[in-house]
Structure formats: C-alpha cells, structure tokens
N, C-alpha and C positions, 0 to 999 in steps of 0.2 A: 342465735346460737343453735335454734333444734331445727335450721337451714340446713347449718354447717352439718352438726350429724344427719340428716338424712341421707345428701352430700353422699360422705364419708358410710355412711352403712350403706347406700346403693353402689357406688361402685365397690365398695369392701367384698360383696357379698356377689356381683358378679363375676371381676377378678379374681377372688377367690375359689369358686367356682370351675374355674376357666383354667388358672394357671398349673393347679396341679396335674394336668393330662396336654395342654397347650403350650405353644411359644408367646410371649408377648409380641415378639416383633413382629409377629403377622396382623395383628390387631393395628400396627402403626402404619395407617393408610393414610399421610398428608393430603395425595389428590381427590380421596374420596371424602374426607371432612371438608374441604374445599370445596365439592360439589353440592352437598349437602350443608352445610352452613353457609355457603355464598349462594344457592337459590333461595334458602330460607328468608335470609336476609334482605335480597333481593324481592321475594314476595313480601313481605313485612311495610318495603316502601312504598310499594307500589300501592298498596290497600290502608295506608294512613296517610293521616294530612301532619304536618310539622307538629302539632300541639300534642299527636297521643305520642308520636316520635319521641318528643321531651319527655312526657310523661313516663314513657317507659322504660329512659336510663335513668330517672328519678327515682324510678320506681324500687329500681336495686337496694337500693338503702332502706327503702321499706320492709322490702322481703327478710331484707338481714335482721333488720330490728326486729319481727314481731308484730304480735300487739302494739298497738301505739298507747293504749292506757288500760292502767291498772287499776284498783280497788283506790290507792293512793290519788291517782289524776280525779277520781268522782269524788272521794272527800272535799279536795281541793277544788274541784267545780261546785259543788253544793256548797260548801262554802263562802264562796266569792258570789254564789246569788243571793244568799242571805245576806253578806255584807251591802250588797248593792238592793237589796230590799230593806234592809232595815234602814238604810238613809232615805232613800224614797220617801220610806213610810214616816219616819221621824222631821225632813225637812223639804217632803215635796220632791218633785222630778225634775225639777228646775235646778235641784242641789246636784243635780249628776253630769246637767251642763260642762262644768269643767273634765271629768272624770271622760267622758263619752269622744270628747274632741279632742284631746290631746293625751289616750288610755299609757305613751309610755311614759310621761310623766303622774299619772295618776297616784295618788295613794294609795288606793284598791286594789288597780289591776297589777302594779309592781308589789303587791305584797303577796302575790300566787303567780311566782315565775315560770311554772311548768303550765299554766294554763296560757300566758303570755308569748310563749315558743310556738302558740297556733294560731298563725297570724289570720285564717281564717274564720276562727272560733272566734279571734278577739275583732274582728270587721262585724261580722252576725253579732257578738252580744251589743257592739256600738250604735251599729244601723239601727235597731229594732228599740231599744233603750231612747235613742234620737228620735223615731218618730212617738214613741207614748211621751217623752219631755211637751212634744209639737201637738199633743193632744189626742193624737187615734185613745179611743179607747173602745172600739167596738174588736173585741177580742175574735170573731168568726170572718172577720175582713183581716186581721192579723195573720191568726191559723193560715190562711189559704196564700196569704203572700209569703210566710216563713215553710208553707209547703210547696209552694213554686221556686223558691231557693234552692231550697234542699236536694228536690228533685233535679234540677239542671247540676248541682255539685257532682249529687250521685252519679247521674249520668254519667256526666266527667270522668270520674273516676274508674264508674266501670267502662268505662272506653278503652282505660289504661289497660284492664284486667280484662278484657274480651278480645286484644289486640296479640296478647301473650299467649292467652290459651289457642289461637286461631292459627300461630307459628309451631307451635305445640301440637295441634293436628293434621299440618302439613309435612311432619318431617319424615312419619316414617312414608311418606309417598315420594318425599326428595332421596329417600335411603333406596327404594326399589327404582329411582332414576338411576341412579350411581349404581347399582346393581346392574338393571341393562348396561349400561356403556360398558362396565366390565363383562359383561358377556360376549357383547359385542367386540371388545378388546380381546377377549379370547378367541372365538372364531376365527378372529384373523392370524390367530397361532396353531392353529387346526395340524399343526406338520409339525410343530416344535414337541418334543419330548415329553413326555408324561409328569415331571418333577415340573416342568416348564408350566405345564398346561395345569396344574395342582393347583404352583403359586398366584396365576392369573385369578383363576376360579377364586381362589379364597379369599381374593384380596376383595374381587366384584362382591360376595356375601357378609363380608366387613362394612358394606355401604347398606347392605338391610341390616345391618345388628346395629349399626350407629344411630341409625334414622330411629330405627325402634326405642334405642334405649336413651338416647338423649329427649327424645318426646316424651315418655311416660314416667322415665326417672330424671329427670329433669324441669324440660319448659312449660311441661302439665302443670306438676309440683310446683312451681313459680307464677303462675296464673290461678292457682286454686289458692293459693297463699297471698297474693293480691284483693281476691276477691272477699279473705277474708281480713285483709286490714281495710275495706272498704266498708264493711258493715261492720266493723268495730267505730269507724270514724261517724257512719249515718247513727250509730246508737247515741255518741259523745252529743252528736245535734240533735237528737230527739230528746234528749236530756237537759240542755239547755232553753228547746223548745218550749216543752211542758213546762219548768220553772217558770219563763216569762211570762209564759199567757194563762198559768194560776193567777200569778200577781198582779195579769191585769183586770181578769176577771172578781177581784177586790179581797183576795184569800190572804192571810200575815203573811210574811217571810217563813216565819217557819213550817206552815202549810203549804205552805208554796212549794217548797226547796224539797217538803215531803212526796208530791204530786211527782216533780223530778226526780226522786228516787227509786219510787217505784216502778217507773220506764226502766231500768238497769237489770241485764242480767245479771240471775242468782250468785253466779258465784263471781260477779265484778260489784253487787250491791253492797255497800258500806252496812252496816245494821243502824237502826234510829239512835242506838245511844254511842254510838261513834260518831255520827253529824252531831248528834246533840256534844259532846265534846268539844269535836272542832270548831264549833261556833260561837260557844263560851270561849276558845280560847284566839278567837278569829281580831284580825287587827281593829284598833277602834278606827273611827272616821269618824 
C-alpha cells in the first residue's frame, strides 16, 4: 500500500508541477520510453542468469506487500518454538519424528498457518529439528551450518535486490542515450522551421527527464524496498535461529523462545507477557 502512494505522490507532485505552465502531450514520447525501457531491459538480461530473472518478477509482489511480518508473525513464531520445545522436552526429539517429516499434516505446524505459508521457514525449522532428533548436539557445529544457510539464502535474495537497483542506475544513462538520437534526429532538421525544430528538441529532452525520473522515482524506490523485505526475512531466521540453538544448548522452552525474542526488532518485539499469553493459550500436543 505505501508503494502504491509513493507511486501516486511521485508522479502527483511532478505532473503537478509541470502541467500548470506545460502540455501533457509533449511528455508523451512512445519512441523514447522504447529506447529507454527496451535498453534497460535489455541490459538487465544480459547481466542475470535466469534465477535472479525469476526472482525479480517475484519480487513485484513483495514490493507490493511490504513487510512480510509483523509483531503478529513473531507471536506466532515464538510460539510454535515453545510448542515444539515443550514436546521435545516433555517426550524427547524422537516425539517430533512424525511432526518434522510430514510438517503439513503435523498438529503443530498446521496449528500456525501464517508461519506454514514459508515454505522456506518451515524446510529450515524441519532440517535442523531432523538432525538434533539424529543426535547433533554440539550447538557451535550447528551455529555455523545454520549460518552457512542463511548466508547463501541472503545472498540469494539480495541478488534479487542488487539486480533492481543496478537497472535503477542505468537509466538515467539510457535517458541521455534517447536524448542524443533526438538530437541527432534534430540536426538532420537543421532547415525545418523553428516550431519544427522546438518539437524535436523537446521531445529529445523528454528522454533525460524519463530516464531520470523513472530511476530515482521509481526502480531505485523498488530495489531499496527489496532490500528491505530482505532483511525483514534474515531477521524472521535469526529468530528462529537463536530459539533452536538456546534449546539445544539445554535452556527450557521458555528461555529458549526468550533468547529468540530478544533478536527482534524494538518495535516488531512482542513484549514477555504477550509470549507469556500466547503460549498459555498455544495448542496442546
């Protein structure tokens, strides 16, 4: 949503700008958005491999949405590690056998649907829950393999979000390409009237205002908003992190799930007696 308005307050507030002394229709240059969004685009292929390619019409839907989690999703995650600590702890790691292999018939994990929608979230808390069932319990050989994960995810991700910003700093160079050819398209008008030779020119510096302002009000804005539902996502696994590897270094579920809390930023942290809540009122198993 505060996509959508930026959106709308960037172009609001240039067109607005603009129109009370301007024509719109001079602004409307097909062949120059063509120049400018087809080299773009064109660069953009050329410097990705198919994978950040996907990523980055995925990505659209991220940008739209936001945050991916709220105060709400970490209740819900802190919860579901206490649920899944306190069976551990009550009947062993061997009792999560069923939960860990088959999470969408699970009792636990379908009883936190919004945690269940990340299908990556629920692969990492499976994997890692699999091998403490299998007996790791040297918590600093854990750490370092749940930080080798993480980091290649990241990476990943900001692949998506470096790939965005990187068309974002090319444009307004594609906008003073489209600029020369219409100058160059001018010149060869050199004889044609002065109304003639106006509309040329104006049309050629309609390709530096587009390049400019689709980069910095725009595919900037869309790679900096990327890059922040990327570190909303490395928080959500830092968080699930620390939970695990409290509880395997021999801490209760509820000291556990506290270790995980306190990774959270201030104003996404639940407070202790809201966990303490939710997990009084968390499913039994």
């Amino acid at each position: 949503m505060l996509f959508i308005v930026g959106l709308i307050t960037v172009f609001g507030c240039v067109l607005g700008g603009y129109l009370p002394h301007g024509k719109f229709g001079v602004l409307v240059q097909p062949l120059e958005v063509l120049i400018i969004c087809g080299a773009a685009f064109g660069g953009f292929l050329i410097a990705n491999p198919k994978e950040v390619i996907i990523g980055v019409i995925k990505a659209n839907g991220k940008i739209l949405k936001g945050r991916p989690y709220k105060k709400e999703s970490y209740v819900e995650l802190l919860t579901l590690q206490y649920t899944i600590f306190k069976l551990a702890k009550a009947k062993g790691m061997l009792a999560l056998e069923a939960h860990i292999e088959d999470p969408e018939k699970s009792s636990i994990f379908t009883a936190f649907p919004g945690f269940m929608k990340d299908h990556h979230a629920v692969e990492f808390v499976c994997d890692y829950l699999r091998l403490m069932t299998m007996g790791t319990e040297n918590s600093h050989e854990m750490e370092n393999l749940m930080d080798e994960e993480l980091e290649t995810h990241h990476h990943e991700a900001h692949a998506v979000a470096s790939a965005i910003t990187t068309v974002g700093d090319g444009l307004p160079a594609f906008g003073i390409v489209a600029a020369v050819l219409g100058v160059i398209i001018t010149m060869g008008k050199i004889s044609e009237p002065p109304e003639v030779l106006g509309g040329s020119i104006g049309a050629a510096l309609v390709g530096t205002f587009l390049g400019i302002l689709l980069a910095y009000g725009v595919v900037a804005p869309m790679g900096a908003a990327m890059n922040v539902y990327v570190e909303a996502e490395a928080k959500y696994y830092q968080c699930l992190k620390s939970g695990m590897l409290a509880y395997l270094n021999g801490y209760a579920p509820a000291v556990a799930i506290e270790f995980a809390r306190k990774t959270l930023y201030s104003h996404e942290r639940p407070s202790f007696k809201e966990i303490e809540e939710a997990v009084e009122n968390a499913p039994k198993v």
